[in-house]
C-alpha positions as CSV (number, residue, x, y, z in Angstrom):
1,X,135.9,82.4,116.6
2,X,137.2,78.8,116.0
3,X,135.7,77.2,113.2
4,X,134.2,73.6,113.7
5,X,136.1,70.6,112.3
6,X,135.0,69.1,108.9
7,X,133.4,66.2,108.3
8,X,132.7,64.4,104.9
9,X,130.0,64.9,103.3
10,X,128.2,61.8,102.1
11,X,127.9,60.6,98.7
12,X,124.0,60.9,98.6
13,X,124.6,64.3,99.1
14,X,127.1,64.4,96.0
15,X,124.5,62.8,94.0
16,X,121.9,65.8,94.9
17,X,124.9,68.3,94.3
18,X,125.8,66.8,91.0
19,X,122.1,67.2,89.7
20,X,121.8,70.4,91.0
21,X,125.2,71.5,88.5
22,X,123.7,69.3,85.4
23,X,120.6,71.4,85.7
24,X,122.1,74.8,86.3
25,X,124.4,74.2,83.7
26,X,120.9,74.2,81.6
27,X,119.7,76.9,83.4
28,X,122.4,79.4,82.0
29,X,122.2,78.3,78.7
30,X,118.7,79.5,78.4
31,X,119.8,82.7,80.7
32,X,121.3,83.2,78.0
33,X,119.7,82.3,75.0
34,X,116.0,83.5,76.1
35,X,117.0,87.3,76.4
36,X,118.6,87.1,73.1
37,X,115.4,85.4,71.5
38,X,113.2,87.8,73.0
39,X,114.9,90.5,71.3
40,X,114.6,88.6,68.2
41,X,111.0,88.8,68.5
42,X,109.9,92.3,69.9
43,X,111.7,95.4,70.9
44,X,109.1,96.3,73.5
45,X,110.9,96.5,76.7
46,X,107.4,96.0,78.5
47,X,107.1,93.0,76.6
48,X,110.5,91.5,77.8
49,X,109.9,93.0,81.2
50,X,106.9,90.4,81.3
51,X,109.1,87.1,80.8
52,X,110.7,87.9,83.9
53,X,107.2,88.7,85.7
54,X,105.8,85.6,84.5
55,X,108.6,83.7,86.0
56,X,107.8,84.6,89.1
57,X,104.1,84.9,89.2
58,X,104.6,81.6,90.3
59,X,106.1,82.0,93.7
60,X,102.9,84.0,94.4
61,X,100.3,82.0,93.7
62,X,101.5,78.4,94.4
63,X,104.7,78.9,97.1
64,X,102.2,78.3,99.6
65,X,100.3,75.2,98.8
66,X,103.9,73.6,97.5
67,X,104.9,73.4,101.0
68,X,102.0,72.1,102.3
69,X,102.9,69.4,99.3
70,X,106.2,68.9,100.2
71,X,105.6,68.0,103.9
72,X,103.0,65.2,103.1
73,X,105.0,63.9,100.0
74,X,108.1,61.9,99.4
75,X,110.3,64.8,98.7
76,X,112.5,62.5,96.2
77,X,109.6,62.4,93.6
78,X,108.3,66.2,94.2
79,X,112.3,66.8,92.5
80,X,112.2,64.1,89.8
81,X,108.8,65.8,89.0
82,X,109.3,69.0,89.0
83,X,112.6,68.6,86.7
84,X,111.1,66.0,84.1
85,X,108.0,68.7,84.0
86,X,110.6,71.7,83.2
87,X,112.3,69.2,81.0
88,X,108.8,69.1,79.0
89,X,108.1,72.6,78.7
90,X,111.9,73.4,77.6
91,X,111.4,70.8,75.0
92,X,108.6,72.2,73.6
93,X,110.0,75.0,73.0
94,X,112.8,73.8,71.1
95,X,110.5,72.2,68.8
96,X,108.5,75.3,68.5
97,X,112.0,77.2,67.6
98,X,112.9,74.6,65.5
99,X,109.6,74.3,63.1
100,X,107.5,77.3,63.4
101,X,107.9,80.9,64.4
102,X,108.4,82.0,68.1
103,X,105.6,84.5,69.7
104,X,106.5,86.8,72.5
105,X,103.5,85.0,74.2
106,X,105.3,81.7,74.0
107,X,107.9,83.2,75.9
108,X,105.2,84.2,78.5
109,X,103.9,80.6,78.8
110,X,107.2,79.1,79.0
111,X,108.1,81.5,81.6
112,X,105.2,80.9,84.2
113,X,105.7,77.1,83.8
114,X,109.5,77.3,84.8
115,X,108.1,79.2,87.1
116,X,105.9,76.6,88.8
117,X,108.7,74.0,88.7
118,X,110.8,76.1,90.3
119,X,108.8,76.9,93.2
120,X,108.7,72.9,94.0
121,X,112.3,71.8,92.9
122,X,113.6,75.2,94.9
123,X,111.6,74.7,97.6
124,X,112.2,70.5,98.0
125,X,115.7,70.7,97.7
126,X,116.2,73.4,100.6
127,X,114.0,71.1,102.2
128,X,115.3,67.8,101.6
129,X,119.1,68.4,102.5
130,X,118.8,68.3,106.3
131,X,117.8,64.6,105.7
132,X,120.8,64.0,103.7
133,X,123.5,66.0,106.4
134,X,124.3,67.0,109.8
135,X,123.6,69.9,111.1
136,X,127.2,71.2,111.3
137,X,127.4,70.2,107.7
138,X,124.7,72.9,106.4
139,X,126.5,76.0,105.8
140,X,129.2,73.9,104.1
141,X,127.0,71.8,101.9
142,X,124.9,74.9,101.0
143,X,127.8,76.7,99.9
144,X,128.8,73.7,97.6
145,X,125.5,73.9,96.3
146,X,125.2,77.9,95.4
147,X,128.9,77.4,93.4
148,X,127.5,74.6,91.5
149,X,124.6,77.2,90.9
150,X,126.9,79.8,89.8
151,X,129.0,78.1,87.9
152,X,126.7,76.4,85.8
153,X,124.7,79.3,85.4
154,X,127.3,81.8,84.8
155,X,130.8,80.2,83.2
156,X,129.4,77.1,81.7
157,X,126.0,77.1,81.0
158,X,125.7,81.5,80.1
159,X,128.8,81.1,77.2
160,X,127.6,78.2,75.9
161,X,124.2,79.4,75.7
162,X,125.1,82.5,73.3
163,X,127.4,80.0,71.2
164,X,124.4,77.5,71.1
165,X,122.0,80.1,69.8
166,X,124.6,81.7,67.2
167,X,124.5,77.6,65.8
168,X,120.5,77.0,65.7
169,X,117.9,79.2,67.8
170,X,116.7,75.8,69.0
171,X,120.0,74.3,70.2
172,X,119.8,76.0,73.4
173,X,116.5,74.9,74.4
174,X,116.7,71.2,73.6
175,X,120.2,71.3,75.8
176,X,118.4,72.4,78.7
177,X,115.3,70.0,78.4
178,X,118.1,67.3,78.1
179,X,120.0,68.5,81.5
180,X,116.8,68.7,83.3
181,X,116.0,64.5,82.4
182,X,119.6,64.0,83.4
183,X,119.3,65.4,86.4
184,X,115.9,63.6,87.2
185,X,118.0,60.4,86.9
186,X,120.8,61.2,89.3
187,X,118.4,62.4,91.6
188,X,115.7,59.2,91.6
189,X,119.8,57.2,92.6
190,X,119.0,58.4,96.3
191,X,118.3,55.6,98.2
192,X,115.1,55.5,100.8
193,X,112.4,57.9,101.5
194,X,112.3,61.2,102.2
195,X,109.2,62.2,104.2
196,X,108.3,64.9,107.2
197,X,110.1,63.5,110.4
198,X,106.7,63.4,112.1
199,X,103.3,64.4,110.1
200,X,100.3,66.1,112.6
201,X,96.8,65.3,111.2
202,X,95.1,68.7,109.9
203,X,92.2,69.2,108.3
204,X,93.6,69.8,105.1
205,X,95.6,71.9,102.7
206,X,94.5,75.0,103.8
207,X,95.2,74.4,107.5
208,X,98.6,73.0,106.7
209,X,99.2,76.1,105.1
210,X,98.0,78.0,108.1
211,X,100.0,76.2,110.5
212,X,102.9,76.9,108.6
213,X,102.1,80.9,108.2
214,X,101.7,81.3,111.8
215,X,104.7,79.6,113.1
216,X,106.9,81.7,110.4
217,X,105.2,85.3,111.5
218,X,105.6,84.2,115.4
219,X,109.3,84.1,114.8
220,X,110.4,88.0,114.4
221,X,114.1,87.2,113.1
222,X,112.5,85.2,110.2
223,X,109.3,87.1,109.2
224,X,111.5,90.2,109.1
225,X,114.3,88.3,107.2
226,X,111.6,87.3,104.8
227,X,110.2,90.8,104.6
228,X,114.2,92.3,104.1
229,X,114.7,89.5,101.4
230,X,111.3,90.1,99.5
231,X,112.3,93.9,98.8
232,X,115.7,92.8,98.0
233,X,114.4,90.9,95.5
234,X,112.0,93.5,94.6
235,X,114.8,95.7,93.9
236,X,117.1,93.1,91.9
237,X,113.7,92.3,89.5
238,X,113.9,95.7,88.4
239,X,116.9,95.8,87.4
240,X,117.3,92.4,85.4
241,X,113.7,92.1,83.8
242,X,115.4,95.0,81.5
243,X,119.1,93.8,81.9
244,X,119.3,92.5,78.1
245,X,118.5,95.9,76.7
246,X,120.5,97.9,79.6
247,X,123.7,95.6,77.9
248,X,122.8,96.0,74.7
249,X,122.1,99.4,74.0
250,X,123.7,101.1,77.0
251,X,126.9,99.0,77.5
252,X,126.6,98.1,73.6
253,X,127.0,94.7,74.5
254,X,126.2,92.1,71.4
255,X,124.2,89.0,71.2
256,X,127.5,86.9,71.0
257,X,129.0,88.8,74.7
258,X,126.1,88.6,76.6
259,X,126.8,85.5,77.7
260,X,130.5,86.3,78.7
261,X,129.1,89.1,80.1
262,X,127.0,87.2,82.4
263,X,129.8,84.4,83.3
264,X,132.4,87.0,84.6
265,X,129.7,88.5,86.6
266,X,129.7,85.3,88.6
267,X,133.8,84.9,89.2
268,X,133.3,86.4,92.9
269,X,129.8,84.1,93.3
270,X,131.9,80.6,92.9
271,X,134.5,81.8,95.3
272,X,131.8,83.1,97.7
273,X,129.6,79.6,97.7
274,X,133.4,77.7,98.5
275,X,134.6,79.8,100.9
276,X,131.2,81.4,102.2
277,X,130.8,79.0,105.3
278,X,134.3,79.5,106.2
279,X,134.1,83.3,105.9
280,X,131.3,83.9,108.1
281,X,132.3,80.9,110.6
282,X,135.3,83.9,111.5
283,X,133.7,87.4,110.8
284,X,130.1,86.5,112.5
285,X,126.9,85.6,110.8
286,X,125.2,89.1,111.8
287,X,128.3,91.2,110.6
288,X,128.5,89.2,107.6
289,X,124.7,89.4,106.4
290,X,124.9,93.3,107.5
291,X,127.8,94.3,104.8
292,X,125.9,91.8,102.2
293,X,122.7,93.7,102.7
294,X,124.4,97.2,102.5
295,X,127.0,96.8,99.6
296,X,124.5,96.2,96.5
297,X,123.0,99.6,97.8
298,X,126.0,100.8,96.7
299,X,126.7,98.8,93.6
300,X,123.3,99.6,92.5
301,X,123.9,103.3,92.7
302,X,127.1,103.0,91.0
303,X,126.0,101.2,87.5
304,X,123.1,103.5,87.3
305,X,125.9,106.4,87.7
306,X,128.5,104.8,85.5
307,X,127.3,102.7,82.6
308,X,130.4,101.8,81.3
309,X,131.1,97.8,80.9
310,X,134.2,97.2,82.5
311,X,132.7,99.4,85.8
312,X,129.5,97.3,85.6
313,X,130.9,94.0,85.3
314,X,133.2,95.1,88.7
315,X,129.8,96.0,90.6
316,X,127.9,93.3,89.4
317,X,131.0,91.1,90.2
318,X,130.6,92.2,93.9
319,X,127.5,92.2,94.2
320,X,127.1,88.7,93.5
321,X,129.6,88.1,95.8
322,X,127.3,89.4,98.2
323,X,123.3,88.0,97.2
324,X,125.6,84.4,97.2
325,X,126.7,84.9,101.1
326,X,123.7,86.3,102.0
327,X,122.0,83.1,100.8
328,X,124.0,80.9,102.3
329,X,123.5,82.2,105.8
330,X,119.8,83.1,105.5
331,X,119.3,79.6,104.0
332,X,121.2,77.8,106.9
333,X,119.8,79.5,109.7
334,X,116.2,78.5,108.5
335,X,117.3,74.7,108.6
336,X,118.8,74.7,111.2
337,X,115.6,76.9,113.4
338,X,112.6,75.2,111.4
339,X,111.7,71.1,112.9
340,X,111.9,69.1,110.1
341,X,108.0,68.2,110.0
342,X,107.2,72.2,109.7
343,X,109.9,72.8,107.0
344,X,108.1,72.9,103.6
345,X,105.5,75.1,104.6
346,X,107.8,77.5,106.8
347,X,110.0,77.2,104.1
348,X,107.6,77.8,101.1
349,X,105.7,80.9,103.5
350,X,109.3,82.5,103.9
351,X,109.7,82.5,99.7
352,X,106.3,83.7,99.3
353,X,107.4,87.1,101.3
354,X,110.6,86.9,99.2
355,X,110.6,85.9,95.8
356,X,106.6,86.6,95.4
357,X,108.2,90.4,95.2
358,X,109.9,89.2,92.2
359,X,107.0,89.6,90.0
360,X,106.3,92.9,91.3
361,X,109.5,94.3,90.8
362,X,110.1,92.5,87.1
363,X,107.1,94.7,86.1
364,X,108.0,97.6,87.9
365,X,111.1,97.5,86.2
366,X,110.2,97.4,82.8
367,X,107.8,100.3,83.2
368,X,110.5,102.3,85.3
369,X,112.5,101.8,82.2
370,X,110.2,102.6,79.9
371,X,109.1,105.9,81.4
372,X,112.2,107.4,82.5
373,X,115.5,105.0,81.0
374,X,117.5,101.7,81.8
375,X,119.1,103.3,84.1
376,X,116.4,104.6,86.5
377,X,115.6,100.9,88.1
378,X,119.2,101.0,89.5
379,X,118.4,104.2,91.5
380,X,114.9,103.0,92.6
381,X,116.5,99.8,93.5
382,X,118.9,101.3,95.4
383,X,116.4,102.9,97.3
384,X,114.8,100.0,98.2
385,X,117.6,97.7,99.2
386,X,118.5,100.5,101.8
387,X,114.9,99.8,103.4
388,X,115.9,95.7,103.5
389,X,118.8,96.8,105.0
390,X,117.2,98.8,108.0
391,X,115.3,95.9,108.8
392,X,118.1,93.5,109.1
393,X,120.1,96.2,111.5
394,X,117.1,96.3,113.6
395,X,116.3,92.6,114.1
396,X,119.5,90.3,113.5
397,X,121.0,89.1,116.6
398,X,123.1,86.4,117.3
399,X,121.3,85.8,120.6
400,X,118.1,85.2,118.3
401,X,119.7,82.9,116.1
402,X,121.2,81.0,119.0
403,X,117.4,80.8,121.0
404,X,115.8,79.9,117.7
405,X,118.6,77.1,117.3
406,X,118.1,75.5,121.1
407,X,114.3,75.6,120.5
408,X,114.2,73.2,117.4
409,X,114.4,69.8,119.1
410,X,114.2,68.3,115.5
411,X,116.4,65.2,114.5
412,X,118.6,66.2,112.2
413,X,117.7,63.3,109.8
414,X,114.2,61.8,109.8
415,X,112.8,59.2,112.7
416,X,111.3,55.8,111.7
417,X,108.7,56.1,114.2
418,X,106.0,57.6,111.7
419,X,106.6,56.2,108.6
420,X,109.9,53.9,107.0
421,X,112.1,57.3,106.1
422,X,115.6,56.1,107.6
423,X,117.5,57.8,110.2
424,X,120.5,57.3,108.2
425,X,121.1,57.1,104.0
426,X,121.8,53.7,103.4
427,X,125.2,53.0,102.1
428,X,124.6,52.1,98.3
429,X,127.2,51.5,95.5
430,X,127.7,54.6,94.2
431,X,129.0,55.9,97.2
432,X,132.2,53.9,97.1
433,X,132.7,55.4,93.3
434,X,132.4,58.6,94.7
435,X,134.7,58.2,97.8
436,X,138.4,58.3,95.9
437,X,136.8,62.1,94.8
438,X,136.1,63.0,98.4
């Protein structure tokens, strides 16, 4: 298979990309430090079990009224809101660390309203970047995006989180508020507006939300895509809403190498999210989504098997490798199927199947592992990633990739006709900074 011919990616996109790092960078440091400040506070594995079930409440309860958002809003300010809200809440926390006494319930709070802001940065910025480059581009500039993801959540942003914490408990926190305002900043640079290609009168919320839950579940590759993704999920919640203690006390893991811990995990992840796109453009989308969905089966099975570290690191290690190229793909075929005016709410329906399991699964987890051991959620997860994976041997096709592809006679960038959202991003300054670097 002959891969297409690269074009450059424009500097708008950059811009995006760039917040998307500043923010993930963040984004590890309190992976990091808010597992180790939970322990300081309760050694209830329940109780930690919730922070990662109130983090995803969230994707339950308002994925499907954020798309419905998204497609009437400009999707520029839905980003710079969501970050300068998490930006807020971070904050507050920092201040709370840095003057009074921490609650487990604080944690809770903090948790659900990270939450919330992730379902509409998330959401928006999947949304957003067919506006901002071709369609050929997507795989590509998706993969860019998921190794900025990794590596500021995992080299940068995990390491420095644990060294933060060892300085002042409320270092960490006030770092990330402080990436999330940067990051609100690069992203209010993009120049023009970034609306629905074409808007259809409805009679309100609730019907846009409709109209975007029927188109998903009359497109069987998708709704069973987003029914395999929402147990994979399901399965991967159980096993980190009690990851912290599974390091700790069965990997004896301390505070100060959990965060190294978690940054060589996600070695394989950067390399995947360069060379993803170019990966799959030779071995085939549907093979390469098939061993993605299959391996963590394995991997799962294996750490619950061998808790030693250096064995878990490898099959976490590889299993990232796998979640990142699975994303990729799933991610791309979904822009490139969806028209552009449908996109939020398709979009936002689709991560309702999938990461409204992750609540589900966070508490199943913790009282998996408080019944039977921090092992046991590896083996039930294991279990349940097998089901995802019958699903995706039954329905992926190429051909119904291909047939969703010729039916979406959406631009690939917006049209003028309904509203001033241009066809093109406007050339602006900053791009000629950024072109020497491209």
């Amino acid at each position: 298979m002959t891969a297409p011919a690269r074009t450059r990616l424009p500097g708008a996109y950059w811009r995006l990309w760039t917040a998307s790092a500043i923010s993930n960078i963040g984004d590890g440091v309190l992976t990091a430090a808010l597992p180790i400040l939970a322990t300081r506070v309760t050694d209830d594995r329940l109780s930690i079990g919730l922070i990662s079930t109130f983090f995803a409440i969230p994707w339950l309860l308002f994925a499907l009224p954020a798309g419905a958002v998204i497609d009437r809003m400009d999707r520029r300010h839905v980003l710079i809101a969501a970050d300068l809200f998490r930006g807020a809440l971070v904050g507050g926390l920092a201040l709370a660390a840095a003057f009074a006494d921490v609650q487990i319930w604080m944690l809770w709070v903090l948790a659900f309203g990270l939450g919330v802001g992730e379902v509409f940065f998330d959401s928006t910025s999947q949304t957003i970047l067919p506006a901002i480059v071709s369609g050929e581009q997507l795989g590509r500039a998706n993969g860019l995006r998921y190794s900025a993801e990794i590596t500021g959540n995992t080299f940068l942003g995990a390491p420095l989180g644990s060294v933060l914490f060892a300085a002042a408990v409320w270092l960490p926190f006030g770092f990330d508020a402080a990436t999330f305002v940067v990051a609100a900043v690069l992203v209010a640079t993009l120049r023009g507006r970034f609306r629905a290609a074409t808007t259809t009168p409805t009679r309100g919320l609730r019907a846009d939300v409709g109209q975007g839950f029927r188109w998903l579940w009359r497109s069987v590759l998708l709704r069973n895509l987003a029914i395999a993704l929402g147990l994979t999920n399901l399965a991967f919640a159980m096993c980190e809403s009690t990851f912290v203690l599974f390091a700790t006390e069965e990997l004896g893991v301390s505070d100060t190498m959990f965060g190294v811990l978690i940054a060589v995990v996600g070695a394989g992840s950067v390399v995947a999210g360069v060379a993803g796109g170019w990966l799959v453009d030779r071995v085939g989308r549907r093979f390469a989504i098939l061993v993605a969905a299959f391996v963590p089966v394995l991997t799962m099975l294996a750490i619950g098997l061998v808790a030693v570290t250096w064995w878990v690191v490898l099959m976490l290690t590889v299993q990232a490798v796998m979640i990142t190229v699975w994303s990729i793909i799933a991610v791309t075929i979904r822009q490139q199927m969806v028209p552009d005016h449908l996109f939020g709410r398709v979009n936002s329906v689709y991560r309702w199947f999938s990461w409204g399991a992750m609540p589900i699964g966070a508490l199943l987890g913790g009282v998996v592992a408080q019944h039977w051991g921090l092992r046991a959620p590896y083996y039930v997860g294991a279990a349940t990633m097998l089901c995802a994976y019958v699903l995706i041997v039954a329905h992926l096709r190429e051909s119904a990739i291909q047939a969703g592809i010729r039916a979406n006679t959406r631009p690939q960038r917006p049209d003028t006709s309904a509203d001033d959202t241009p066809t093109s991003i406007e050339r602006d300054p900053l791009d000629d900074l950024l072109d020497p670097l491209l």
